[in-house]
LUMBA-101858 format. One record per residue: residue number from 1; x negated, y, z negated of N, C-alpha, C in turn. Coordinates in Angstrom, 3 decimals. Example, Ala and Ser with C-alpha at 12.3 -4.5 7.8 and 13.67 -1.06 7.14 Angstrom:
% LUMBA-101858
PT num      nxx      nyy      nzz     caxx     cayy     cazz      cxx      cyy      czz
PT   1  -13.190   -5.690   -7.800  -12.300   -4.500   -7.800  -13.200   -3.300   -7.800
PT   2  -12.850   -2.250   -7.080  -13.670   -1.060   -7.140  -12.900    0.030   -7.870
***
This chain:
% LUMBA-101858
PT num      nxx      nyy      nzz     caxx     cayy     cazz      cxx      cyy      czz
PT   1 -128.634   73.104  -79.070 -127.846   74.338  -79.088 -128.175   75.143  -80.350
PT   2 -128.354   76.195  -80.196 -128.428   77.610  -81.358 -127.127   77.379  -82.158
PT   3 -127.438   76.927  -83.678 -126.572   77.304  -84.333 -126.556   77.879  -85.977
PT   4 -125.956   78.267  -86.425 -126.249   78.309  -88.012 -124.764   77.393  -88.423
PT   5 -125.162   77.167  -90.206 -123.894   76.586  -90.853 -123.456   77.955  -92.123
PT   6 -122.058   77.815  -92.038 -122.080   78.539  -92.822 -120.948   77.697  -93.834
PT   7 -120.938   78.356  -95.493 -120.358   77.800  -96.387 -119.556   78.600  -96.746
PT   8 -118.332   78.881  -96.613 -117.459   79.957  -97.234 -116.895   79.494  -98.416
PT   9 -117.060   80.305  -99.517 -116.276   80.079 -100.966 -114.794   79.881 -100.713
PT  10 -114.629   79.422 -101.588 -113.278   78.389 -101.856 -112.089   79.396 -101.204
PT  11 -111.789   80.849 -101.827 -110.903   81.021 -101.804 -110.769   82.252 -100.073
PT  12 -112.223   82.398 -100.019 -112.180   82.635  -98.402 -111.837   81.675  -97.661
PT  13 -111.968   80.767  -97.880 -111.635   79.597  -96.629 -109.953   79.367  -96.982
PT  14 -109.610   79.349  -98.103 -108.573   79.485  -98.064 -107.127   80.436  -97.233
PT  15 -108.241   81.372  -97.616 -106.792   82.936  -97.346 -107.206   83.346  -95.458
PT  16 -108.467   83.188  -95.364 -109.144   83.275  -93.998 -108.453   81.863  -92.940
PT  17 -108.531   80.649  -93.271 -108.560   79.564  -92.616 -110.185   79.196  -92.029
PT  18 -110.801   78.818  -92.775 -111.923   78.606  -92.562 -112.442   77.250  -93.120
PT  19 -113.001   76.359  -91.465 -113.604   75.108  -92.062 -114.754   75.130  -93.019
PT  20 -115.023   74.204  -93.696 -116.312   73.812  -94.343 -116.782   72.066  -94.335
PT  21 -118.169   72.529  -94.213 -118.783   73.669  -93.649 -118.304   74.011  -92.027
PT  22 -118.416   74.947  -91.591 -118.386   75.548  -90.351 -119.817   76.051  -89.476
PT  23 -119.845   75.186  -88.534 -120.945   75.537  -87.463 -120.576   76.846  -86.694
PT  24 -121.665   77.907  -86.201 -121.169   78.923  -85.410 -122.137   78.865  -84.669
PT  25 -121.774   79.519  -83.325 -123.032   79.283  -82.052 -123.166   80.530  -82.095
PT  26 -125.073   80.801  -81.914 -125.369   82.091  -81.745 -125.381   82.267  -80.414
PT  27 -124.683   83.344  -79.851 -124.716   83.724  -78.301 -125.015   84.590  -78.237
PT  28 -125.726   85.621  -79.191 -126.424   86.530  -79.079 -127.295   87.108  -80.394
PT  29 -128.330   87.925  -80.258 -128.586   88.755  -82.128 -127.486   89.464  -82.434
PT  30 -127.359   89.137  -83.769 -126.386   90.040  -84.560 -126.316   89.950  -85.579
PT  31 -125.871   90.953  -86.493 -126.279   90.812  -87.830 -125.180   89.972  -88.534
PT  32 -125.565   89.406  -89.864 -124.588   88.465  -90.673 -123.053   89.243  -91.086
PT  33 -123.438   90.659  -90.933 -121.800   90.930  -91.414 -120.954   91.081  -89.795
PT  34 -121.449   91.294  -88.992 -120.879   90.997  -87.577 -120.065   89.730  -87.310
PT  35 -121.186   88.646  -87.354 -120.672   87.720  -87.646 -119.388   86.740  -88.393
PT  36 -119.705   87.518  -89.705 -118.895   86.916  -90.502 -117.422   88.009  -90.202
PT  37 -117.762   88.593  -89.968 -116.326   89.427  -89.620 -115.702   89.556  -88.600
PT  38 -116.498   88.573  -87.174 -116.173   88.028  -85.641 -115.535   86.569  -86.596
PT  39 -115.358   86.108  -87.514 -114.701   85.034  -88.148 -113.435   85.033  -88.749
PT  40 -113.280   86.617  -88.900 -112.067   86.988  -89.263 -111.762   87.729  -90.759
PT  41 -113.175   87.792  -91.148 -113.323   87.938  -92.803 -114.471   89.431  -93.091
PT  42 -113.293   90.275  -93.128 -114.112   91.798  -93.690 -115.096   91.603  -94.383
PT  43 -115.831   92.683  -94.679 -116.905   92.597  -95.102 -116.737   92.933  -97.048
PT  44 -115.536   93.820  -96.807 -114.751   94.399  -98.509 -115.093   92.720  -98.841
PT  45 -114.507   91.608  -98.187 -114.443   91.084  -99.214 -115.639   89.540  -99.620
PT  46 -116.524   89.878  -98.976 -117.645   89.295  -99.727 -118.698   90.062 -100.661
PT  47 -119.065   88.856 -101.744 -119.364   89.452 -102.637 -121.092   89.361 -102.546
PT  48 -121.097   87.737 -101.911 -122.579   87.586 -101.956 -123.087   86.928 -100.561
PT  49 -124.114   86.819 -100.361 -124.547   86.572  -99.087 -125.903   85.317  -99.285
PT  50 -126.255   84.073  -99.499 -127.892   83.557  -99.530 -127.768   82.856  -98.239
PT  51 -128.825   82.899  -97.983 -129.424   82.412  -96.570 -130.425   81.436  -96.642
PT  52 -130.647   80.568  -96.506 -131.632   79.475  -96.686 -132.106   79.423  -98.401
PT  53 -131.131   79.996  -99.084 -131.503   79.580 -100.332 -131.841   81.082 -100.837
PT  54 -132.288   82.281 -100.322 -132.384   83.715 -100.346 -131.233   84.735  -99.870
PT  55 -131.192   85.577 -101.439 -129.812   86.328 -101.397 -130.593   88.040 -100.241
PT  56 -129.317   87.799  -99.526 -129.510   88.608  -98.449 -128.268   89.958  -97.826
PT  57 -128.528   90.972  -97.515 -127.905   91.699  -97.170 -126.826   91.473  -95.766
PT  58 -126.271   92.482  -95.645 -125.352   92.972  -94.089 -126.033   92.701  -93.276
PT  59 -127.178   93.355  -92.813 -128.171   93.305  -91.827 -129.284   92.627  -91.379
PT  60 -128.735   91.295  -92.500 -129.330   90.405  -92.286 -129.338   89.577  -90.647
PT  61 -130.150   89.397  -90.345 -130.208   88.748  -88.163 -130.422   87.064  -88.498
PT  62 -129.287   86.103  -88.325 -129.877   85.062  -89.153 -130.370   84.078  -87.971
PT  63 -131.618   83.454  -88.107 -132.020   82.498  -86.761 -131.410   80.620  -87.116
PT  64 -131.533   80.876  -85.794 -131.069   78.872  -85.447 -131.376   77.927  -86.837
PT  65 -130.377   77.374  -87.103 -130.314   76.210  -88.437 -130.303   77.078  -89.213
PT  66 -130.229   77.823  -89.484 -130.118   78.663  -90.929 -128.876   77.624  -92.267
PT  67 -128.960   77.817  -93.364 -127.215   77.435  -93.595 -127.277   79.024  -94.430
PT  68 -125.955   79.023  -94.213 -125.574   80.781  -95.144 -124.144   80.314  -96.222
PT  69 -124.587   80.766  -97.313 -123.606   80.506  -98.352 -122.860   81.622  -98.215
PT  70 -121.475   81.863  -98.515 -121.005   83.250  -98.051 -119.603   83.247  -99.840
PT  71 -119.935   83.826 -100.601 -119.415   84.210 -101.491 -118.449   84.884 -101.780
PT  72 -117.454   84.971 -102.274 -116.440   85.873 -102.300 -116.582   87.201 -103.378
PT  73 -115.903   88.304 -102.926 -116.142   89.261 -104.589 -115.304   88.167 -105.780
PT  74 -116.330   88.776 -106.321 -115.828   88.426 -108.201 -115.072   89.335 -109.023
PT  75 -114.204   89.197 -109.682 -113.258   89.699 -110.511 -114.011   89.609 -111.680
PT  76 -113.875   90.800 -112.782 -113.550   92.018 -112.176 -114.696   93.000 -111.700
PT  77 -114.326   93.450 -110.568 -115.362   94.276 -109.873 -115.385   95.397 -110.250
PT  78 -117.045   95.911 -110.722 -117.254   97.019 -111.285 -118.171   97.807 -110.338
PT  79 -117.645   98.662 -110.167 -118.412   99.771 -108.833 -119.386  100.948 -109.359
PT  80 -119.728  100.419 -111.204 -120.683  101.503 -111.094 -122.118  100.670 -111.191
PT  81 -122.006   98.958 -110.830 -123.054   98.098 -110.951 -123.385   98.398 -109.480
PT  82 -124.970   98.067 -108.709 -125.113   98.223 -107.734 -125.759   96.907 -107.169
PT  83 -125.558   96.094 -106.269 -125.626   94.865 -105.894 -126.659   95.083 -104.857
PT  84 -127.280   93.682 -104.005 -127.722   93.742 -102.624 -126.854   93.956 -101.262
PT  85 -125.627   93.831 -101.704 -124.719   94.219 -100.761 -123.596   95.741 -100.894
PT  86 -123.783   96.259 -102.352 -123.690   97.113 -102.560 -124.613   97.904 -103.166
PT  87 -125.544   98.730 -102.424 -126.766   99.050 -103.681 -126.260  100.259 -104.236
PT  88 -125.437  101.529 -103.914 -125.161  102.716 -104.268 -124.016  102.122 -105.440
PT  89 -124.351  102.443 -106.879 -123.039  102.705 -107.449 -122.478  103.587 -107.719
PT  90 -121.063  103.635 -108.053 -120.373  104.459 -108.027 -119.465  105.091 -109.431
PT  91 -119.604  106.657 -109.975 -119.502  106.562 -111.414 -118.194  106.591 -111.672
PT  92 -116.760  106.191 -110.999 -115.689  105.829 -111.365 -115.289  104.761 -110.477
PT  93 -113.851  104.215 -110.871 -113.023  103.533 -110.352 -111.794  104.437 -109.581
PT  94 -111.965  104.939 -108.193 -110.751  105.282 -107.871 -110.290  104.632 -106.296
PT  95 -108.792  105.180 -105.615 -108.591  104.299 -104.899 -108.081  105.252 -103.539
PT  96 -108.089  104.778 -102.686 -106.773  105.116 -101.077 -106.409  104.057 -100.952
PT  97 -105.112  103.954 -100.541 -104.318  103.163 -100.105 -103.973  103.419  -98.506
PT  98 -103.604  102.343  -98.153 -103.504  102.282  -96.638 -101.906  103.099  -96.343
PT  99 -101.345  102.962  -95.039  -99.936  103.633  -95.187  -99.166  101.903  -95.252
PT 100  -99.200  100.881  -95.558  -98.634   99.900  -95.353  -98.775   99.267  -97.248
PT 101  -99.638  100.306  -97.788  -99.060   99.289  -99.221  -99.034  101.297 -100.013
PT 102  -97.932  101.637  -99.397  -97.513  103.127 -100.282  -97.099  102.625 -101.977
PT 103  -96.454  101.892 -101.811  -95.247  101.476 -103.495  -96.229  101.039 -104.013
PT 104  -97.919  100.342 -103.713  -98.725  100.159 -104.691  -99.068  101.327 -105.012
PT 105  -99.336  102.492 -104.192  -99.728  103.265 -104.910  -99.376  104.463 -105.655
PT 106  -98.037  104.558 -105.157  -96.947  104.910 -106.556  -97.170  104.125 -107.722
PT 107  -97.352  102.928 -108.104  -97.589  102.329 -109.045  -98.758  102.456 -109.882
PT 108  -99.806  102.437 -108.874 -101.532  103.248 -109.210 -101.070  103.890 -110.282
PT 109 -100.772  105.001 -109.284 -100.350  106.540 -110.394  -99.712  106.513 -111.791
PT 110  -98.833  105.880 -111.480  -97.985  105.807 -112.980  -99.061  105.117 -114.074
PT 111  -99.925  104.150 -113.532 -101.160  103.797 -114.524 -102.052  104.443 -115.279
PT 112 -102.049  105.798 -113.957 -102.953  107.067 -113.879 -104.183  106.780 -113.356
PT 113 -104.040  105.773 -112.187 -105.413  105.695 -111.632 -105.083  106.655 -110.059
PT 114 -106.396  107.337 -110.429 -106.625  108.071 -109.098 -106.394  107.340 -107.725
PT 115 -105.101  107.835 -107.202 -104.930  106.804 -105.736 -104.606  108.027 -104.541
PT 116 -105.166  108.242 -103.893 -104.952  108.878 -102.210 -103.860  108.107 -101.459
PT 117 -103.309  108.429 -100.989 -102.067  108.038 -100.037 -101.247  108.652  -99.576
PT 118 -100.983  109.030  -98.132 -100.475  109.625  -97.416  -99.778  108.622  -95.967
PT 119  -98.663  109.016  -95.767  -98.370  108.209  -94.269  -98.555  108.788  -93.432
PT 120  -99.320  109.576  -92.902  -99.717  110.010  -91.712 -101.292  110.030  -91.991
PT 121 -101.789  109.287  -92.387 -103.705  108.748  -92.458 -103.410  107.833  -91.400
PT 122 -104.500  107.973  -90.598 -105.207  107.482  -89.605 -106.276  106.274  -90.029
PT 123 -106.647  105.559  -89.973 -107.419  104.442  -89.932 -108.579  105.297  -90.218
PT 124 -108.961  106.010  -89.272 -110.306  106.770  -88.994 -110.167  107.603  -90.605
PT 125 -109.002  108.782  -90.878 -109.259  109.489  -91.785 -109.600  108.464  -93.266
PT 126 -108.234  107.678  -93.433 -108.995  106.506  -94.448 -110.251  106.301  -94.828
PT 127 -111.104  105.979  -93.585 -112.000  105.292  -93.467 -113.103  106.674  -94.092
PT 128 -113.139  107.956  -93.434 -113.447  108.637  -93.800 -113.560  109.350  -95.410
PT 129 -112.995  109.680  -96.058 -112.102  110.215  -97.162 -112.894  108.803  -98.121
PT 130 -112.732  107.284  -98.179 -113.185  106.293  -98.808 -114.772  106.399  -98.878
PT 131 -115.546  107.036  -97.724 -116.926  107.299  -97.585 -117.403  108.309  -98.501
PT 132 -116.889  109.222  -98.055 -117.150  110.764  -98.108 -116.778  111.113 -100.185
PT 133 -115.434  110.311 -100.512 -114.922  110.344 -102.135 -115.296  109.427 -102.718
PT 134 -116.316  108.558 -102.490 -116.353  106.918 -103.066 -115.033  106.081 -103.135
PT 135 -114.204  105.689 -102.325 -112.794  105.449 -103.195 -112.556  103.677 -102.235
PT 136 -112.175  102.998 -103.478 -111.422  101.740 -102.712 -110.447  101.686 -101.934
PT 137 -110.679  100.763 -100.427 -109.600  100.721  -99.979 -108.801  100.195 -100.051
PT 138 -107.812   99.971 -100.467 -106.652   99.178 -100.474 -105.498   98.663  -99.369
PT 139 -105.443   97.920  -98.577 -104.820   97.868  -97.149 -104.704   96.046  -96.781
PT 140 -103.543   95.959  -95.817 -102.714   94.749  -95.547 -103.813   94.563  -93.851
PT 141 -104.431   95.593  -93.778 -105.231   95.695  -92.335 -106.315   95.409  -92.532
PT 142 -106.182   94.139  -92.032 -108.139   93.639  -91.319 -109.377   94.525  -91.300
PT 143 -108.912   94.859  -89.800 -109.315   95.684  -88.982 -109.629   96.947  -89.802
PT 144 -109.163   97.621  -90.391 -109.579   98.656  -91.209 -110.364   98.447  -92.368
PT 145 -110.826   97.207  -92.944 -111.610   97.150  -94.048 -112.883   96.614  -93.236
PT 146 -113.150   96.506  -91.678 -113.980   96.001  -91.451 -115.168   97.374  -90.380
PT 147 -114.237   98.393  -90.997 -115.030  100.131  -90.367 -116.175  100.011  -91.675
PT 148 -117.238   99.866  -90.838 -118.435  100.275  -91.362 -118.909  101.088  -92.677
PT 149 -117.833  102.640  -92.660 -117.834  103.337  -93.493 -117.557  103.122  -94.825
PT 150 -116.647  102.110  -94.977 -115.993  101.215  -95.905 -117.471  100.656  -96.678
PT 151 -117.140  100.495  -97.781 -117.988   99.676  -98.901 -117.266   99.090  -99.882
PT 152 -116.155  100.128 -100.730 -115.667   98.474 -101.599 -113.575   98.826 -101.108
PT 153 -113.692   97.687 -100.943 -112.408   97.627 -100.290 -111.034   95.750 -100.718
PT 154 -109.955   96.470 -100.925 -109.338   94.845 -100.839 -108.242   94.573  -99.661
PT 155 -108.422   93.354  -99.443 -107.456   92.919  -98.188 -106.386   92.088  -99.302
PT 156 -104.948   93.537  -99.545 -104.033   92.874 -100.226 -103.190   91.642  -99.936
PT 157 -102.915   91.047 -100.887 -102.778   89.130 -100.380 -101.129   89.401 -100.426
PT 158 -101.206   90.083 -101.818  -99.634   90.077 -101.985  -98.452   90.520 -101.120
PT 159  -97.279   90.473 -101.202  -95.996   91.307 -100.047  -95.558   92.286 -101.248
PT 160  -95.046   91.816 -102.189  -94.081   92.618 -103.237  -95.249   93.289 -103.685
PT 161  -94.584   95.398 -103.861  -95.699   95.847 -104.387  -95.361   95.496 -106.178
PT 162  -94.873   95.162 -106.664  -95.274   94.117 -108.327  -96.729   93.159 -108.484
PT 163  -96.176   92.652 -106.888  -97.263   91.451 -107.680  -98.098   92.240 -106.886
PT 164  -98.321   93.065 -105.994  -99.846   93.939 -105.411 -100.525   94.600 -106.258
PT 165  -99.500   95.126 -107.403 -100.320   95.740 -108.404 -101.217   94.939 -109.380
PT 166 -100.020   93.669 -109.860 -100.807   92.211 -110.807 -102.135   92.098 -109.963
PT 167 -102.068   92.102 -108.622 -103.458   91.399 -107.950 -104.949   92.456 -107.932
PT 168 -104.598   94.134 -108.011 -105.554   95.047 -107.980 -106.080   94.674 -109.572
PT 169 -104.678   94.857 -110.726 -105.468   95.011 -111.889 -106.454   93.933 -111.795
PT 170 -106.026   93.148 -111.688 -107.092   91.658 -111.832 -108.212   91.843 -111.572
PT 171 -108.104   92.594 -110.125 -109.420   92.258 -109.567 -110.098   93.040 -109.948
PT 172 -109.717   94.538 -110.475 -110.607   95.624 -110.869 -110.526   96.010 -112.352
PT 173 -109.946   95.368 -113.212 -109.902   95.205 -114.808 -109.008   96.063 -114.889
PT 174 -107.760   96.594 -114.084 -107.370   97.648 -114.809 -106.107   97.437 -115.704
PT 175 -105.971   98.230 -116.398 -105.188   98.333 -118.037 -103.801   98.933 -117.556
PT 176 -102.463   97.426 -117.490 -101.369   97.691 -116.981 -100.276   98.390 -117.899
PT 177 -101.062   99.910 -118.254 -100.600  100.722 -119.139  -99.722  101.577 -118.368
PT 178  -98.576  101.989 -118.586  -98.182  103.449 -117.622  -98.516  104.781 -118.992
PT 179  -99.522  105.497 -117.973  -99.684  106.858 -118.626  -99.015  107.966 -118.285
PT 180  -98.298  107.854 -117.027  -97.603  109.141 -116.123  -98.457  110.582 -116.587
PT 181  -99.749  110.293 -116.288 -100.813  111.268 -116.167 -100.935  112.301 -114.815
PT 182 -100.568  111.425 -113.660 -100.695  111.589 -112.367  -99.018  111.661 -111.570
PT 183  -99.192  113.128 -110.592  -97.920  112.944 -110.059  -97.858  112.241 -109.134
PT 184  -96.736  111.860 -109.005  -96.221  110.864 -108.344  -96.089  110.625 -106.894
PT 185  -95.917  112.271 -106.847  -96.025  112.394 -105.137  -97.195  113.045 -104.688
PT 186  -98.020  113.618 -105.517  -99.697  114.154 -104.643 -100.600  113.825 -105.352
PT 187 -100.440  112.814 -106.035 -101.885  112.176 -107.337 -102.480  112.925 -108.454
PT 188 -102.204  114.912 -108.219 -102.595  115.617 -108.883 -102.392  115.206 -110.611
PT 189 -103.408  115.387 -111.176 -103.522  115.502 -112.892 -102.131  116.478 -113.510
PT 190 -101.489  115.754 -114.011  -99.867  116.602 -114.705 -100.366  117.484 -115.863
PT 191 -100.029  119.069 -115.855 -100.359  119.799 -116.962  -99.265  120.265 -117.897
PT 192  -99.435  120.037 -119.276  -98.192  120.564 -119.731  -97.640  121.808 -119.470
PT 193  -96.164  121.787 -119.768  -95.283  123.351 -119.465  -94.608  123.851 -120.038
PT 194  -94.979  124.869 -120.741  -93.276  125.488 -121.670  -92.200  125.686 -121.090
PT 195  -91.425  124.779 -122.143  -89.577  124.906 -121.181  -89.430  126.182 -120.550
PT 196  -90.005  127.271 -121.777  -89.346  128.793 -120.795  -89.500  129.166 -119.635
PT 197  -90.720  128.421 -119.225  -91.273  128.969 -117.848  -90.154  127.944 -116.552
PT 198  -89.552  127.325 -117.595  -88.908  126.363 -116.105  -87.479  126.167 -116.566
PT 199  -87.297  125.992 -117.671  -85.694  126.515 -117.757  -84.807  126.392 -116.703
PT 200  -85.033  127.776 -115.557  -83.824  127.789 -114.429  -83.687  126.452 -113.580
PT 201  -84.747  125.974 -113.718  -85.408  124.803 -112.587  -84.471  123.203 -113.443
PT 202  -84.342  123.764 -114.125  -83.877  122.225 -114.784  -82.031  121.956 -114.953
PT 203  -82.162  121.015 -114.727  -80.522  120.469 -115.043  -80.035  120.508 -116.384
PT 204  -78.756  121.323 -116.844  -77.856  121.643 -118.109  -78.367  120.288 -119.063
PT 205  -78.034  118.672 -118.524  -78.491  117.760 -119.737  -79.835  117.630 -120.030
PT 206  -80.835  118.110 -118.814  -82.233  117.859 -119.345  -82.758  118.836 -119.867
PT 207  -82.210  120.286 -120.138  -82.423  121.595 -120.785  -81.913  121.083 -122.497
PT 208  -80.683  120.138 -122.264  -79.895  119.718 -123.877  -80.861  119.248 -124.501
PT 209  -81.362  118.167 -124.036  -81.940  117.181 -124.869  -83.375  116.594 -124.328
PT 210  -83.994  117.695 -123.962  -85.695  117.596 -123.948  -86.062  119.070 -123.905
PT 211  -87.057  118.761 -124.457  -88.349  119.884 -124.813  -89.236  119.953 -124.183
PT 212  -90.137  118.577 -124.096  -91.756  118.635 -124.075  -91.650  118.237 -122.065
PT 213  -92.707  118.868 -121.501  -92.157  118.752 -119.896  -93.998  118.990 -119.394
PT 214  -94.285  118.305 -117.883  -95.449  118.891 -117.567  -94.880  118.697 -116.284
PT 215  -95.958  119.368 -115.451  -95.781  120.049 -114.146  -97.055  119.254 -113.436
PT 216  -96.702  119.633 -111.914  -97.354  118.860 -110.977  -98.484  120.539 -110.535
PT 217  -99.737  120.851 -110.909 -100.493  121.851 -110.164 -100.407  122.194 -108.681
PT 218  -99.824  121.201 -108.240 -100.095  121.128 -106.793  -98.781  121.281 -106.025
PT 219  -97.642  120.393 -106.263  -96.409  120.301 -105.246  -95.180  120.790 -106.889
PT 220  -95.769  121.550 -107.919  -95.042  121.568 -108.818  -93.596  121.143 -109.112
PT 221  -94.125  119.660 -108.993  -92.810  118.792 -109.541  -93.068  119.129 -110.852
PT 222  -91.696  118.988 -112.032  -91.590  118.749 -113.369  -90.993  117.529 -113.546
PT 223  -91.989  116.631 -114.538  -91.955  115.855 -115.170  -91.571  115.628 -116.857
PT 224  -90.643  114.795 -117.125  -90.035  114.382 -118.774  -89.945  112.779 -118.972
PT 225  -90.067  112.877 -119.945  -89.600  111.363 -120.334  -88.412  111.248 -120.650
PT 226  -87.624  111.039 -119.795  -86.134  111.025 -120.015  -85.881  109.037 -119.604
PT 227  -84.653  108.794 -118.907  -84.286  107.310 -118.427  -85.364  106.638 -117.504
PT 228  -85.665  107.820 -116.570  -86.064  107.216 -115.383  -87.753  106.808 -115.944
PT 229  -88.159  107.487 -116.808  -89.957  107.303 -117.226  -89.668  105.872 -117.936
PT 230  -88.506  105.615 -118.723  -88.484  104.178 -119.362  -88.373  103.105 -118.309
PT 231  -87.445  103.357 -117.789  -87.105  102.512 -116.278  -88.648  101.984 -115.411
PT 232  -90.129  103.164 -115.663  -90.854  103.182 -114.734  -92.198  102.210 -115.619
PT 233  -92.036  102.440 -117.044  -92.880  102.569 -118.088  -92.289  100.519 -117.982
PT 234  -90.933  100.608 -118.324  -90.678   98.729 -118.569  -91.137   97.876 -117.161
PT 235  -91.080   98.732 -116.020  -91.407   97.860 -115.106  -93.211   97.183 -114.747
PT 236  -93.821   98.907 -115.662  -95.254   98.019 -115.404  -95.475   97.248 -116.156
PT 237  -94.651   97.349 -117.769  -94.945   96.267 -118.533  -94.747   94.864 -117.786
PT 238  -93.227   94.494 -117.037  -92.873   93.353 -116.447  -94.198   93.290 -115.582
PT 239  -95.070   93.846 -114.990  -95.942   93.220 -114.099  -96.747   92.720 -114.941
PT 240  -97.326   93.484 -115.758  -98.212   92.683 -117.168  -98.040   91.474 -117.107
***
């Protein structure tokens, strides 16, 4: 019988359910990321691919007895390095989020990392928008990190968005600083604002006892550091 072996790293076989080693029957040509993702395991999240001892791409077609080592990404992943499975790099770190992990990416923001998120994205637009902007996907969905268009992507492990955020910084080095650079509700870059210009817009105690204020360019929210920025500022520390 046609088969290959394959070796899945520790913590794919783990989170996947995957024997080792694991025999698979070829019942037809197809390429290794087909495969490995007819197994249940996106493509976001392998890191490396060798094949009889030779490191190998997606499109790799693997024949009878092969064994395939199948690697997981490595922490922390840097997207402006370019790999055999990723050869294009990319000159920032930014992100979309799926509509099923939104509160991570309220959290993004407050870091001030560039995050896309909307609840009415479509799988397809996601998928799109991540191509088209370079941007990670971030999503609780399989099935959506395994659209083609996709290149660097995570299948979030966590439930609580706290520890979803502990699990992105990790994986992508990021610095569990809150900058409240970014608004909160359209990702836009916050520009400062003279009170005068907003004055009417503000509430009698936050006119008393603040000054310094910036604005949203886009859905012009105004932003202060009043209770609620400490409230937002101690909680990313607690994820730290």
């Amino acid at each position: 019988m046609k088969y290959i072996t394959f070796y899945f790293h520790r913590e794919l076989r783990e989170h996947f359910g995957l024997k080792y080693p694991l025999e698979y029957v070829l019942q037809r040509r197809a390429s290794i990321k087909d495969i490995i993702e007819a197994l249940g395991v996106p493509h976001t999240e392998v890191g490396e691919i060798i094949a009889d001892e030779r490191e190998a791409g997606f499109d790799h077609i693997p024949s009878p007895g092969e064994k395939i080592v199948v690697r997981s990404v490595e922490a922390p992943v840097d997207v402006a390095s370019s790999t055999r499975l990723r050869p294009e790099a990319w000159p920032e770190t930014r992100f979309i989020a799926d509509v099923n992990v939104g509160k991570l990416a309220m959290l993004l923001r407050m870091l001030g990392q560039d995050t896309l998120w909307d609840n009415s994205y479509s799988d397809r637009q996601v998928a799109v928008l991540a191509a088209r902007e370079r941007r990670i996907v971030l999503s609780r969905d399989r099935g959506l990190l395994k659209r083609k268009e996709i290149m660097h992507g995570r299948l979030i492990r966590a439930c609580n968005p706290d520890d979803q955020l502990r699990e992105v910084a990790r994986i992508y080095g990021l610095d569990l600083t809150c900058s409240f650079s970014r608004c909160l509700r359209c990702n836009q870059v916050l520009e400062p604002v003279p009170k005068s210009e907003i004055i009417q817009r503000l509430k009698p105690r936050t006119r008393k006892y603040f000054d310094y204020f910036e604005i949203c360019p886009g859905c012009e929210r105004i932003y202060w550091r009043g209770s609620h920025w400490e409230k937002m500022c101690s909680r990313i520390q607690d994820a730290g």
